[in-house]
C-alpha positions, 0 to 999 in steps of 0.5 A: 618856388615849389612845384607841383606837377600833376596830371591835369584836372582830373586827379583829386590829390593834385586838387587838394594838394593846389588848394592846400598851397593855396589856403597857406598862401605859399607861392608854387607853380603848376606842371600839367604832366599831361601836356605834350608841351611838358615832356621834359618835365615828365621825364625828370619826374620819372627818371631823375626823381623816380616818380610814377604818381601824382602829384609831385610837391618839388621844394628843392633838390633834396625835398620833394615827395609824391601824393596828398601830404598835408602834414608836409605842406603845413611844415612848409609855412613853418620853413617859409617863416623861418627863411 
């Protein structure tokens, strides 16, 4: 399932990116980054992927991305339909 870690409410291209998945249809769960409870996942945004803006679209290992795509997130439905 996709991820998206964001920043809370506040950031715009979290929004966008969260409504874009959802008008798609496309299945992803959310991670407030801002929590204290989500510090682990902080930290692998940060450290592990080298991440420091929001939001965080995590496909898998190998495809994640930082920001509003949405060219990456239509191409999405396409790699979906193909599965």
């Amino acid at each position: 399932m996709i991820t998206v870690y964001t920043t809370g409410h506040a950031c715009m291209r979290c929004r966008w990116t969260i409504r874009r998945l959802d008008d798609l249809g496309i299945r992803h769960r959310v991670v407030d980054l801002t929590n204290p409870a989500n510090a682990e996942a902080r930290t692998y945004v940060t450290d592990d992927l080298g991440y420091t803006e929001a939001p965080v679209v995590v496909v898998d290992d190998h495809d994640h991305w930082c920001g509003f795509d949405p060219d990456r997130l239509s191409a999405l439905t396409t790699h979906r339909e193909a599965s």
